[in-house]
N, C-alpha and C positions, 0 to 999 in steps of 0.2 A: 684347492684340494678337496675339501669337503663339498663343495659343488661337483667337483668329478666326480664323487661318490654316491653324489643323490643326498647329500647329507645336509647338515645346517652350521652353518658360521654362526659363531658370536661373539659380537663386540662387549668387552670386562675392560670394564675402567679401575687399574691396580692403584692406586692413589694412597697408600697407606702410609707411605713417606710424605710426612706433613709439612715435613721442612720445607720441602722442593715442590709445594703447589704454587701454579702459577695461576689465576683469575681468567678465566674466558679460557685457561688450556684444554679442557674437554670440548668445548663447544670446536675450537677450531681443528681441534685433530679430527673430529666427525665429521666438518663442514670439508676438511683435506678430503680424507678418505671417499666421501660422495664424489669429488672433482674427479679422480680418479678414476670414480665408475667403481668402484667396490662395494657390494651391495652384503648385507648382513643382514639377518635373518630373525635374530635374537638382538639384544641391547638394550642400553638404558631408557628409561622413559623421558617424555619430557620432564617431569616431577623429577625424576631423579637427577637428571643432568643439572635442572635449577638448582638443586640444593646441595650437589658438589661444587657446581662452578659459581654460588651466588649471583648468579643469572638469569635473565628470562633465555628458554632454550625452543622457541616455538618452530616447530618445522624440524625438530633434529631428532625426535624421540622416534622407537624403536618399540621397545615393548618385548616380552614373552612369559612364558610359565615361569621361570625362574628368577623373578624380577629377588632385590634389588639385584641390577646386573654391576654396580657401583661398589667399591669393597668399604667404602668409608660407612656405607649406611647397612653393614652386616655385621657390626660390632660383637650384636648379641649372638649368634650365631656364634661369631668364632670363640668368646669366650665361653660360650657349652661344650664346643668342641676340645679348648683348653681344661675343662673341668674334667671333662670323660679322660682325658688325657694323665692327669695328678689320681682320679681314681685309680685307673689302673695300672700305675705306676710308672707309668712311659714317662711322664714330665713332672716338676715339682717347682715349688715358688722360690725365690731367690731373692733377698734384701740386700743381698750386697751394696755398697754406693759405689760412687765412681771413684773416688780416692781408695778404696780398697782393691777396685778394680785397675785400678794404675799401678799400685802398689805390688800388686801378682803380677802382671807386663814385667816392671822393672826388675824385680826378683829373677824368672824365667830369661830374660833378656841377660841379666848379668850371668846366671847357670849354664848358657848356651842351649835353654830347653827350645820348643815351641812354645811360641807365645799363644794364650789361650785362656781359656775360665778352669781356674783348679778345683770346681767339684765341690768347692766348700759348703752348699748350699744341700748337695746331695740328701743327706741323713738331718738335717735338724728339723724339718716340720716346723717352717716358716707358716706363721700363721695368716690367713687370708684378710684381714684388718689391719697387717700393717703393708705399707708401698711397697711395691714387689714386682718381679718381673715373672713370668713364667718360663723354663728353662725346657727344651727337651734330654732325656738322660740317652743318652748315645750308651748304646750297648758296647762291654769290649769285647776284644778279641774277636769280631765279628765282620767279618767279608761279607761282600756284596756285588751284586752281577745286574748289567744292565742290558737289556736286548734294543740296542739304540737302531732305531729304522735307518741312520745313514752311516753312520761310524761303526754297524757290529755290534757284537758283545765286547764290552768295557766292563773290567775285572778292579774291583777295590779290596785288595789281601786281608788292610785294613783301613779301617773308618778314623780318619786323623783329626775329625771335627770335633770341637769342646764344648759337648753341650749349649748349643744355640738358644737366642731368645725366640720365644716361639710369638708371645702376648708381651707390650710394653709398660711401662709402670701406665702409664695414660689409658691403657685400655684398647689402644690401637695393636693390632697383629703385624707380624714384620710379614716381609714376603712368604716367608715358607711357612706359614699357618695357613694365611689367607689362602694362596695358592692350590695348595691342597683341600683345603676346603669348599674350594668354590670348583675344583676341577670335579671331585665328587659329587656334588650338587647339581648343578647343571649339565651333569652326564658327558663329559668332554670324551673323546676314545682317543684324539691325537692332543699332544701337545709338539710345538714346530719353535725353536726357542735358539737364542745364540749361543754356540758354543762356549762361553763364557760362564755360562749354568751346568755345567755339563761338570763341573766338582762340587756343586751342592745338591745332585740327583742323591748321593745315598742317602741325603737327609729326606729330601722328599718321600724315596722308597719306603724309608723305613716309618716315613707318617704312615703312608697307605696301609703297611705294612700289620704298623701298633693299631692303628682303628678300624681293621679289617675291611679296607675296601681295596676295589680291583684298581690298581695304577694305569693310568692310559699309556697310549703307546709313544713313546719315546723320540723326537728326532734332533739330535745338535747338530744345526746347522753351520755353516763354517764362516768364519767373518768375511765383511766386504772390504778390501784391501785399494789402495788407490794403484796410481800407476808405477808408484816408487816401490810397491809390496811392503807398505805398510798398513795397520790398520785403517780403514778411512776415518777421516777425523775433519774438523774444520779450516785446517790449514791446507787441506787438498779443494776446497770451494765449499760451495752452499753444499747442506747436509740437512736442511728441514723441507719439506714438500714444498711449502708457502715460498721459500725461496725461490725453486723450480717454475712454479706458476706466477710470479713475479716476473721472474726472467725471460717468460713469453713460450713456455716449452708446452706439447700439446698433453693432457692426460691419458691417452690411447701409448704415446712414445712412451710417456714415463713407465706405466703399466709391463709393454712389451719391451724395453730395456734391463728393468729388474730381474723379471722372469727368466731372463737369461744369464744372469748373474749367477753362475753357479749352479744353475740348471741346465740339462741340455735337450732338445726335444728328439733324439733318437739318432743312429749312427745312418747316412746317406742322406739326411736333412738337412740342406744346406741353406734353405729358406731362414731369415730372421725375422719377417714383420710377421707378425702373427695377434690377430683381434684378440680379447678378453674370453668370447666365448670359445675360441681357438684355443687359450692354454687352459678354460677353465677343461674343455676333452683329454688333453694333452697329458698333462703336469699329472707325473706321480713322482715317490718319493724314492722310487727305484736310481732314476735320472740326476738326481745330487749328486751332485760331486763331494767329495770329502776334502779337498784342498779348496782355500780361500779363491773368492771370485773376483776379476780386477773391475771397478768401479772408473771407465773411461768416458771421461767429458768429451772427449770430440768424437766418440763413436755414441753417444747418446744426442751429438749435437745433428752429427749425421743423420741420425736415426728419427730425429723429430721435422729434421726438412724434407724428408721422406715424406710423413704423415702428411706434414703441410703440402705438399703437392699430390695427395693425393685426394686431398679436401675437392668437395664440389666450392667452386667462386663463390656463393652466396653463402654459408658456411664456414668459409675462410674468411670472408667480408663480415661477419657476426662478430668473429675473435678477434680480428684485427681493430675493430671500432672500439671497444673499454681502451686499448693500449695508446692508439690514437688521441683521444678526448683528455686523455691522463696524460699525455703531453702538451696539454693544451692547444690542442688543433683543434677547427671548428667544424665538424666533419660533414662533411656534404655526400648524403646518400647515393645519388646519382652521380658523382664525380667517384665515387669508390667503388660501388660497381663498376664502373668502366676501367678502371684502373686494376682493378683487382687481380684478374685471369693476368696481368701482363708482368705481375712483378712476383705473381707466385713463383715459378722456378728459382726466384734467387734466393728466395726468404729461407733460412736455417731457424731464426728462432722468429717470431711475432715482432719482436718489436723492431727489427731488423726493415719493416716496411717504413721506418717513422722517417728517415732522414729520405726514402723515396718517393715520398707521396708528399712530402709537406707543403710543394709549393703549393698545391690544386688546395689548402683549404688555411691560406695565409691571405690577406688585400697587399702587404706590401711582401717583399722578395727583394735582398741580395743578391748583386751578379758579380758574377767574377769576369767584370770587363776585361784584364790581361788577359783570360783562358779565350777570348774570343777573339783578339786581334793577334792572331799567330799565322804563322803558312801564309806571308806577304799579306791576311787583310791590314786594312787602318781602319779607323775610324768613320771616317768619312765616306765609304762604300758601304761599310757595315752599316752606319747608317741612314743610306738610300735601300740598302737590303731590309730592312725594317719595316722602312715605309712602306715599301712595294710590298710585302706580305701581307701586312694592315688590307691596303688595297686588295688584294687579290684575297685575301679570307672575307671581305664582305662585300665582295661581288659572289662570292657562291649560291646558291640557289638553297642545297643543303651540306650541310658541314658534317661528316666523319673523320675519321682515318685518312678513308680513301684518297677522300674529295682535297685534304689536308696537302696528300703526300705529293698527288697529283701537279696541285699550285706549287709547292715550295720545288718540283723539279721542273716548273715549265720557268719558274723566275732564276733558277740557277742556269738555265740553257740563256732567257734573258741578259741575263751580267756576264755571259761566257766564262763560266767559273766552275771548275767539279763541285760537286755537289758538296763532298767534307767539309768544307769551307763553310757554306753556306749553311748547310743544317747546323752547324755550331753556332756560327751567329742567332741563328732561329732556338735553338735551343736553352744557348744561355741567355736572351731576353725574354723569353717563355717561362722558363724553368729557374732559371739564375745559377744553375751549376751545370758542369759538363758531364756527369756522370747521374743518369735518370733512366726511369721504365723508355721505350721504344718512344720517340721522338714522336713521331702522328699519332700513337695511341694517347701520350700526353698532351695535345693539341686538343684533342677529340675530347679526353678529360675532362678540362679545365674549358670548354665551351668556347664558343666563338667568339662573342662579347668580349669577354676577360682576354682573350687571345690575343685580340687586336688593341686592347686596351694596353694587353704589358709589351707589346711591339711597338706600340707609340710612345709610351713611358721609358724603352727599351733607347728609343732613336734622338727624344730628349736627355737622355744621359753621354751619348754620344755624339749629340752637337756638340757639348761641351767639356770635348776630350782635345 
């Protein structure tokens, strides 16, 4: 969206909940987001990524005028912002403990009140030397109007929130300090956020509101639901990106699968693959929908064998080769090239090529001798069928496809045999399973040498049937 505009993205690492830092997590949500092709304008530095994530971050930093872009390393910042805040009487300090604050739950719980902070704190002038939190004072009787860019105007009669923590005894800002402060700061004009936020805006508002800056513009966006219409969650499959790109999915798919999630690109468009620079023209916030969007594993599976067949071979042969190797196959460049063009049509996800291609980069191979002695052959023909291949593949002058398919139909017209027969014999001491890319292109593959070698190996297992 902001690139539709001419505008600037930026990447803000909210990390202010210290509980739930995880080591190297910054580094790999920026290393995701690159995969993907999402390019940001603004962000952390490398300096700053290292000293959130106690890591070397070389290659990931970002940079701009509004550094730190990190909320951990703007500490001071937000408690000025909390100071201006108790000046002017918007907020105030709070000692309460946590046993008092249980104590008020339990009380309100047994009344049948709302549970919430009762204000205690309000009027005594808690002094800044002793542990404290800082509280915002929520105005009463006080309505609030949100001009939400997808939902409307959203009406609060009144404000039911209890004085929130704004600053924590620690020093750390909860979300809705930081938030507002750093939206201010770096000039933000949208914020695009889960509807799930979308009952703590009058707090936000009302910070803009008490520190007299302009609030950006508003959008709650609607949750990702699975196919059952409920929230997506873990129990519906992978739900982190690294899983996605584990699982062999292209980052152009993943890209153009979201975007459609709850988006739509106009009424008489029936087109769905659409490039990155295509939604970045496209996508306004007109196009949301307001009802939850469904999150479908076989319509993104679709949607990524799409991609992959639209790959040029050499390009499809790059992505294919890590998932390969990581199976332990020993990849042979020239054998994958060849191979490549012939099994793209079938591939939906990357790793889908591995049980295809593995014979061409294994020395030894499993056959499934029963799948080859069916449809009246034995053994013992199958076996003279072998041999004669061997022979006839190095009598060729040059070896392709061609030259391949040519031989194995002049030896089947030899044995007076339809061919089915025969190229399964040929296939399963080749290949060792009956189900592979195109017969002669596999042939062609895996070279001539190796051909007549596993056709001889092929015809020794079968004298001994």
């Amino acid at each position: 969206m902001a690139h539709h505009y001419g505008g600037q993205a930026l990447l803000r690492i909210d990390d202010t909940d210290r509980e739930r830092l995880v080591p190297g997590a910054i580094q790999g949500l920026i290393d995701d987001l690159r995969w993907v092709g999402i390019h940001f304008d603004e962000g952390p530095s490398e300096e700053e990524i290292a000293k959130a994530d106690n890591a070397s971050a070389t290659g990931l930093g970002i940079g701009g005028p509004c550094a730190p872009y990190v909320q951990s390393l703007r500490s001071a910042r937000y408690k000025e912002i909390a100071e201006e805040l108790i000046r002017t009487g918007h907020a105030y300090r709070c000692d309460c403990t946590p046993e008092r604050l249980a104590k008020e739950r339990e009380e309100q719980t047994a009344r049948k009140e709302m549970v919430g902070y009762s204000g205690y704190c309000r009027s005594r002038d808690v002094g800044a030397d002793v542990p404290h939190v800082v509280r915002f004072r929520i105005p009463e009787d006080r309505g609030i109007v949100l001009a939400d860019a997808v939902k409307g105007e959203v009406r609060w009669e009144q404000i039911i929130l209890r004085d929130p923590v704004l600053l924590k005894t620690d020093g750390f800002p909860t979300y809705h300090l930081a938030t507002v402060a750093d939206d201010h700061d770096m000039r933000i004009t949208h914020v695009l956020r889960a509807d799930e936020w979308l009952s703590t805006a009058p707090l936000h508002l009302l910070l803009f509101e008490a520190l007299g800056w302009q609030a950006p513009v508003f959008a709650h966006l609607p949750p990702v639901l699975g196919t059952d219409g409920k929230k997506l969650s873990k129990r519906h499959g992978a739900t982190f990106l690294r899983n996605f790109r584990e699982d062999g999915y292209l980052p152009e798919a993943i890209v153009n699968f979201m975007a459609l999630i709850g988006w739509s690109p106009g009424e008489g468009e029936e087109r769905e693959i659409f490039s990155l620079d295509e939604l970045k023209q496209r996508f306004t916030l007109e196009r949301v929908n307001n009802a939850g969007g469904v999150f479908s594993y076989d319509k993104l599976k679709w949607m990524n064998g799409m991609y992959i067949r639209s790959l040029a071979p050499a390009d499809l042969q790059s992505r294919l080769k890590p998932f390969l190797t990581a199976a332990g196959l020993d990849v042979d460049d020239t054998k994958l090239e060849r191979i490549t063009p012939h099994i793209q049509p079938r591939l939906e996800l990357l790793p889908d090529a591995i049980p295809l291609v593995s014979f061409l980069f294994k020395d030894k191979i499993d056959r499934d001798i029963p799948a080859m002695l069916k449809k009246g052959m034995d053994a013992a023909t199958a076996k003279r069928i072998c041999e004669r291949a061997a022979e006839m593949f190095a009598e060729l002058p040059s070896f392709d496809a061609a030259s391949a398919e040519a031989a194995l139909r002049k030896l089947a017209e030899e044995f007076g045999l339809a061919t089915g027969p025969v190229f399964i014999v040929i296939r399963i001491a080749i290949t060792g399973q009956k189900v592979t890319p195109p017969l002669f292109e596999s042939i062609y593959a895996l070279g001539q040498q190796q051909s007549i070698q596993r056709l001889e190996e092929a015809a020794g297992i079968l004298a001994a049937q």
